[in-house]
C-alpha positions as CSV (number, residue, x, y, z in Angstrom):
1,X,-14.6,-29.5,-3.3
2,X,-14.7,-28.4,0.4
3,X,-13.8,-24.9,1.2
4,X,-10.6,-25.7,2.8
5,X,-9.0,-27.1,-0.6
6,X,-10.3,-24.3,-2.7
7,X,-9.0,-22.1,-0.1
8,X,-5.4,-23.6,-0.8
9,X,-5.6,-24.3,-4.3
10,X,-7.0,-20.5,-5.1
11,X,-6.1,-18.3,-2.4
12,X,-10.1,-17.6,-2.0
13,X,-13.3,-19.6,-1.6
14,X,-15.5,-20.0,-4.6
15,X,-18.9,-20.5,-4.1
16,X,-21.8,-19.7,-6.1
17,X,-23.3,-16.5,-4.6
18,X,-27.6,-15.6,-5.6
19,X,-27.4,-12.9,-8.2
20,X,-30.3,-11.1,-6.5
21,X,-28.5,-11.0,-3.7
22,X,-27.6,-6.8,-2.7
23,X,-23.7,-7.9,-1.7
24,X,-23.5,-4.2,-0.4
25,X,-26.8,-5.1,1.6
26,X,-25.2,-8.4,2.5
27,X,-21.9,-7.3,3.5
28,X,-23.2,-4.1,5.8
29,X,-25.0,-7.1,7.9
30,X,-22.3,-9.5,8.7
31,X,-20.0,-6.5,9.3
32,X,-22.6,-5.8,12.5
33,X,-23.1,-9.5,13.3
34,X,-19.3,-9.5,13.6
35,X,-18.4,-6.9,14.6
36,X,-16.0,-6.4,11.7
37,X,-14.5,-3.6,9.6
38,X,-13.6,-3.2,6.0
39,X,-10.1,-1.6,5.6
40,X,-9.6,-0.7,1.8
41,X,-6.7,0.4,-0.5
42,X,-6.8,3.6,-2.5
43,X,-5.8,1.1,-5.0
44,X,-8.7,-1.6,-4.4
45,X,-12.0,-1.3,-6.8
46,X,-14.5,1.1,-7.2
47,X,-16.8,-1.2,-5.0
48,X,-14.8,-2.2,-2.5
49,X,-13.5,1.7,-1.3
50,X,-17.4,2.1,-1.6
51,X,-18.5,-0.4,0.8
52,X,-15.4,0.6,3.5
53,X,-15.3,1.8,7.3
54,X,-12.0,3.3,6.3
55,X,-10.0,4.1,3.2
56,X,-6.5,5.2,2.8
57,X,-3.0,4.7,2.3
58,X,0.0,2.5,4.2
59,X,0.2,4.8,6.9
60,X,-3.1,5.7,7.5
61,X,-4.4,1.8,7.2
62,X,-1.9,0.9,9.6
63,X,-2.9,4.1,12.4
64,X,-6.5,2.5,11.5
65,X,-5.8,-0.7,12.4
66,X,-3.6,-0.2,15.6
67,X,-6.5,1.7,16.8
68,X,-9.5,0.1,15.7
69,X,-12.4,-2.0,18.5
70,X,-13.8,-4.2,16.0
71,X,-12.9,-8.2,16.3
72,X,-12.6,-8.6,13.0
73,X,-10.5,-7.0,10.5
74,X,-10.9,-7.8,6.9
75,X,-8.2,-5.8,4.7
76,X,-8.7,-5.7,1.1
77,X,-5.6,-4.9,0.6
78,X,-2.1,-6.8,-0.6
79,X,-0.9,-9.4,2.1
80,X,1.8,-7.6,3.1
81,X,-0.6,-4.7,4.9
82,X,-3.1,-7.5,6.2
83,X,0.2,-8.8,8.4
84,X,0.4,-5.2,9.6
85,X,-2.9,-5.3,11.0
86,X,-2.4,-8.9,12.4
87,X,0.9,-7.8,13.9
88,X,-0.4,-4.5,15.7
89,X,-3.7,-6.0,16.7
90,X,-2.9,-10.1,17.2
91,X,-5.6,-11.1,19.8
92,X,-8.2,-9.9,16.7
93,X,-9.6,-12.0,13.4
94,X,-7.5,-10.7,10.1
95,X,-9.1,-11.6,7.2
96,X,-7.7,-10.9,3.2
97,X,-10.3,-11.8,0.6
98,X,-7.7,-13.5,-1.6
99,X,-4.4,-14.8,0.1
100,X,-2.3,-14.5,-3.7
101,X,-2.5,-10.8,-3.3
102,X,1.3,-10.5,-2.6
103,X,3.0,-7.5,-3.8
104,X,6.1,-7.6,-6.2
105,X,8.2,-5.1,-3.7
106,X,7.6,-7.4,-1.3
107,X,8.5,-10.2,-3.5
108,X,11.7,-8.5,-4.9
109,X,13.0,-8.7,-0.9
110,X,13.3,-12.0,0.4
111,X,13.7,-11.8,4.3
112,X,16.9,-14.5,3.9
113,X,19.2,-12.3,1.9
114,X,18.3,-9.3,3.2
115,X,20.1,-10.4,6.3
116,X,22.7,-11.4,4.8
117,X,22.8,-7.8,3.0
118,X,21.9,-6.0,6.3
119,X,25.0,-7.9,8.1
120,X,27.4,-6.2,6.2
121,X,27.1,-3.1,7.3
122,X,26.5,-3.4,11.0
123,X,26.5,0.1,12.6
124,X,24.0,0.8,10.1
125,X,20.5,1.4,11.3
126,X,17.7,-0.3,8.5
127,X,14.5,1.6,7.6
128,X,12.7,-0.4,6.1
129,X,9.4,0.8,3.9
130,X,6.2,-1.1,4.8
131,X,5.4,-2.7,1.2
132,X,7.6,-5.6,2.3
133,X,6.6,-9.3,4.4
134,X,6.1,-9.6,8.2
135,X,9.8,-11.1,8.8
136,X,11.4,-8.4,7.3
137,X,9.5,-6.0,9.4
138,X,10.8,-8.2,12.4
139,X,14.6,-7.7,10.5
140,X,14.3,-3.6,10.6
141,X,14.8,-1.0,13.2
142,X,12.4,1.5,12.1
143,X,9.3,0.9,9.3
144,X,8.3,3.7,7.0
145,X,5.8,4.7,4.4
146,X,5.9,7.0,1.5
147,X,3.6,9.3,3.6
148,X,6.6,9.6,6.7
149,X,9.5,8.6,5.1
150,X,11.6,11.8,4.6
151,X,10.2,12.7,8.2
152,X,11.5,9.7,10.1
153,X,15.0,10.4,8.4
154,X,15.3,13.1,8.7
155,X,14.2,12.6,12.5
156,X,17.4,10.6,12.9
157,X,20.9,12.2,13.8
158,X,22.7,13.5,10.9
159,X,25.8,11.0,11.7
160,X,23.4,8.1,11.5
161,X,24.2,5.3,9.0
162,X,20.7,4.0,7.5
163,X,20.1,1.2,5.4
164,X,16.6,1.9,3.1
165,X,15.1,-0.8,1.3
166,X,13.4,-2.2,-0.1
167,X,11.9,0.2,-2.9
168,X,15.2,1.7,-4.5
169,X,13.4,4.3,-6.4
170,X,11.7,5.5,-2.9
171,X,15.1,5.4,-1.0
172,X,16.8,7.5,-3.6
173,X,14.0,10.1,-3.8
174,X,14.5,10.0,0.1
175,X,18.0,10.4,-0.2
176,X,17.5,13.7,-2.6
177,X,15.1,15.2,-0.2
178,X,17.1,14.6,3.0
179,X,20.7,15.3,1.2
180,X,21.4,11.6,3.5
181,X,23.7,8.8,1.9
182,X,21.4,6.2,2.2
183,X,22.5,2.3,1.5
184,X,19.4,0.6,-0.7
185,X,18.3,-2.4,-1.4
186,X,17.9,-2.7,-5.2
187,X,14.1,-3.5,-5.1
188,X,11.0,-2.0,-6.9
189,X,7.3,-2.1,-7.6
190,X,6.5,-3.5,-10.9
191,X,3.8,-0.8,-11.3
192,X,5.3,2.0,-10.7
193,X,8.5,0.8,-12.8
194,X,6.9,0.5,-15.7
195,X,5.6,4.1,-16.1
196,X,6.8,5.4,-19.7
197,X,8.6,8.9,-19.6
198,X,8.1,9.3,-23.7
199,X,4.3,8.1,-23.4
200,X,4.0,10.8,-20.3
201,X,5.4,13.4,-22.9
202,X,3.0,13.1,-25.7
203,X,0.5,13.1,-23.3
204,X,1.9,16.2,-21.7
205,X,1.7,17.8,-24.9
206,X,-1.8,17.0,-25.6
207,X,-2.7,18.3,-22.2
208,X,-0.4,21.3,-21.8
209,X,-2.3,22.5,-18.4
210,X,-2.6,19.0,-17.3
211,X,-0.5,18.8,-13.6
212,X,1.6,15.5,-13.4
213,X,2.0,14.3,-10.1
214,X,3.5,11.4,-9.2
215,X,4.4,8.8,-6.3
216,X,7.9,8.7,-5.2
217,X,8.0,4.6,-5.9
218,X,8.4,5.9,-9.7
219,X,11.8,6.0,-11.0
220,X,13.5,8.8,-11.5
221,X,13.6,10.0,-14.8
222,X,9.6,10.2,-14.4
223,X,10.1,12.1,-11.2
224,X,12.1,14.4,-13.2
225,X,9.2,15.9,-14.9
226,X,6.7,15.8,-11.6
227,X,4.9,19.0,-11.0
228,X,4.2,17.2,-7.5
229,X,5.5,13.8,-5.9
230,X,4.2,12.0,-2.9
231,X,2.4,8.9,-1.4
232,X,-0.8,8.1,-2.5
233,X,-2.7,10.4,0.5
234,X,-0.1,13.3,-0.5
235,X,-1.6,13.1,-4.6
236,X,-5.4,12.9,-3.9
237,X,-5.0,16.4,-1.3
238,X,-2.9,18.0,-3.8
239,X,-5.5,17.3,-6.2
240,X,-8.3,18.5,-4.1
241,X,-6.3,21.7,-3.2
242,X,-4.4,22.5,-6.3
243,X,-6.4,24.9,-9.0
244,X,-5.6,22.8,-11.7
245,X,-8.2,21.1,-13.6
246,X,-6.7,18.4,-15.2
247,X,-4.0,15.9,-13.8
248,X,-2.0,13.2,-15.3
249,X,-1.6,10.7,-12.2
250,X,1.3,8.6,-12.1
251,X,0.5,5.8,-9.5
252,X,-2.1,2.7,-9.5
253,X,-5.1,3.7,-11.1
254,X,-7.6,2.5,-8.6
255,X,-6.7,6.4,-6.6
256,X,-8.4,8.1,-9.5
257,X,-12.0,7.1,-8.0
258,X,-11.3,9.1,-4.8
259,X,-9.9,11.7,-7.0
260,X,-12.8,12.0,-9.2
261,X,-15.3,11.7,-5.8
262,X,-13.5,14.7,-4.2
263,X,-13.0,16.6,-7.1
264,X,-16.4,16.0,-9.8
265,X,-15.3,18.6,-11.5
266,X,-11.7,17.5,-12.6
267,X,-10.3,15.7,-15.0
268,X,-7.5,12.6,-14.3
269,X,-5.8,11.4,-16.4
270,X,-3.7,7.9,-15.7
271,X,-0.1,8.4,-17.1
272,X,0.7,5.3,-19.4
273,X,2.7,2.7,-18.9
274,X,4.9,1.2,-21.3
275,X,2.9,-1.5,-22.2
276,X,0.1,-1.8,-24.5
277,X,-2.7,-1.0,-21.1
278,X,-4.5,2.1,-21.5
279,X,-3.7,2.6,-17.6
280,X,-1.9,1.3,-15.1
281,X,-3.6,-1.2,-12.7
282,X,-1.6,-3.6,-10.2
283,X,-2.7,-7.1,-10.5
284,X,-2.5,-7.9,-6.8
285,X,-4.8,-5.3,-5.7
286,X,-7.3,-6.1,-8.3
287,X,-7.8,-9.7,-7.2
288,X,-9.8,-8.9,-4.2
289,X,-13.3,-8.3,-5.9
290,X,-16.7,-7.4,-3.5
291,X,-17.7,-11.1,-4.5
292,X,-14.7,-12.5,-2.0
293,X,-15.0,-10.0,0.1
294,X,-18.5,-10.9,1.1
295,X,-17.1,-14.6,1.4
296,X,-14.2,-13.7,3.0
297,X,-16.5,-12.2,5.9
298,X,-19.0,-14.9,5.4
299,X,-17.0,-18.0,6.0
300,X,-14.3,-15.9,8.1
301,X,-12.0,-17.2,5.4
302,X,-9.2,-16.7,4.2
303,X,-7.3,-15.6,8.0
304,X,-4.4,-14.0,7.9
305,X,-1.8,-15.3,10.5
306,X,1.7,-14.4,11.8
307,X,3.9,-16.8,14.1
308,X,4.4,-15.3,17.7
309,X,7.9,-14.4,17.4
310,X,7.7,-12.2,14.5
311,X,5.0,-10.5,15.7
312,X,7.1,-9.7,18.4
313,X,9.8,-8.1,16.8
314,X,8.0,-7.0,13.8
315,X,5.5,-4.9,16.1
316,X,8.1,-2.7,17.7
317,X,9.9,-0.9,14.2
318,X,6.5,-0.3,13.6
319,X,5.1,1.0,16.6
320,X,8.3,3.1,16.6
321,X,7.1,4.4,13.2
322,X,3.7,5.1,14.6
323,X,5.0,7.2,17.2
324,X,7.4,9.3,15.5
325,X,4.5,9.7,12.8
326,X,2.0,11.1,16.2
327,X,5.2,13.4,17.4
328,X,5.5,14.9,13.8
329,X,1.9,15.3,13.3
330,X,1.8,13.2,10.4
């Protein structure tokens, strides 16, 4: 099978890589011969936030990206964020390690209806959070992340009617910070959805001085019980600065690395879901795997690409983020 049709059956290239081979080795030299950088996740796998030029969350993959020299970007990351980078940087090579690394936010917004939502309410301005596709970027006035979200509202006149979508559970937490009436869409994460409040309370119990913080994409009856909530940048400093010892951490699992990296002497804890999974892992982010990431630089596939026009009018809601973000600070 050529690499072309496994491409499009799997969403990767499969190809039988030497065991002996040191992939970290490997991967360091065809980042030089191409002049290419590794953007990771806080969410990605041990390995791959190992092996990266940069690590972080939306916002600071997307500052990354805007402002990176290399010609070839390879985001291990969900597709959604390698459009980002293709959109602010489209003269350079965007590469995902596995094109099926979609994102159910993202998925639980389809661009078509969305318009149709958005053209009912048409002195509203729409802010629209970055875990969603390339055309509904180029559908928004404004994109935000979990990092800048209460900022760029609250940025805004008081008087200004705001559409928020697509995380519901983000836009209402917004909405209680700001004291705005904010018009959502009725979309959501399935990870951070499925976080169970009476599982967090046992464990609560068990580990009485145990901080829980939170990500605002939870829903609300967890946020309820937060000690902190933020994005996934705002969890691992309050970690690092707090004097607590233990944490529960209610967000993808894959931040806990970072955690335990900046903090060796902590213990965290990954609040439960309400499934029978001991934590709670999205299935998106852990389909890119240092395997396809070395093959994904090696054959410069899979490429992400974005048509003209929407890169047009996606770039400037995001570049509009980006500079309020610089003005702020953030």
């Amino acid at each position: 099978m050529d690499t072309l049709t496994e491409l499009n059956r799997k969403g990767y290239i499969e190809e039988s890589i030497d065991p002996t081979l040191d992939l970290f080795e490997e991967i360091e030299k065809l980042k030089k011969e191409k002049n290419a950088i590794v953007l990771a996740h806080y969410y990605q796998e041990p390995d791959i936030q190992d092996i990266a030029d940069y690590i972080g969350d939306s916002l600071g993959l997307s500052q990354e990206a805007a402002k990176t020299e290399a010609d070839v970007i390879v985001f291990a990351g969900v597709h959604f964020m390698a459009e980002t980078a293709k959109i602010l940087s489209p003269e350079k090579t965007v590469l995902l390690p596995d094109l099926k690394a979609g994102c159910s936010l993202a998925d639980s917004c389809p661009p078509h209806l969305f318009k149709k939502f958005k053209e009912k309410y048409p002195d509203h301005l729409v802010i629209t959070y970055v875990n969603c596709t390339a055309e509904l970027k180029a559908l928004s006035d404004i994109v935000c992340t979990s990092t800048n979200a209460v900022q760029i509202v609250e940025s805004l006149p008081k008087d200004q009617k705001i559409i928020f979508g697509p995380d519901k559970n983000l836009g209402a937490w917004v909405a209680k910070k700001t004291g705005r009436d904010l018009v959502l869409w009725n979309g959501a994460c399935m990870v951070h959805e499925i976080f169970s409040r009476e599982k967090i309370t046992k464990l609560k119990e068990r580990h009485p001085k145990a901080k829980f913080i939170a990500h605002p994409e939870c829903e609300e009856s967890v946020l309820q019980m937060a000690d902190y909530i933020g994005s996934t940048t705002g969890l691992l400093k309050y970690s690092i600065n707090s004097d607590a010892s233990e944490f529960i951490v209610a967000t993808e699992s894959g931040i806990i690395h970072q955690m335990e990296k900046a903090s060796p002497g902590k213990t965290f804890i990954p609040a439960p879901p309400n499934n029978n999974c001991a934590c709670n892992d999205c299935p998106y982010m852990k389909r890119n795997t240092l395997e396809k990431l070395y093959l994904c630089l090696k054959n410069g596939l899979p490429e992400v690409t974005v048509p003209a026009d929407i890169i047009e009018r996606a770039r400037k809601p995001i570049e509009r983020m980006l500079e309020i973000s610089a003005k702020l600070g953030l």
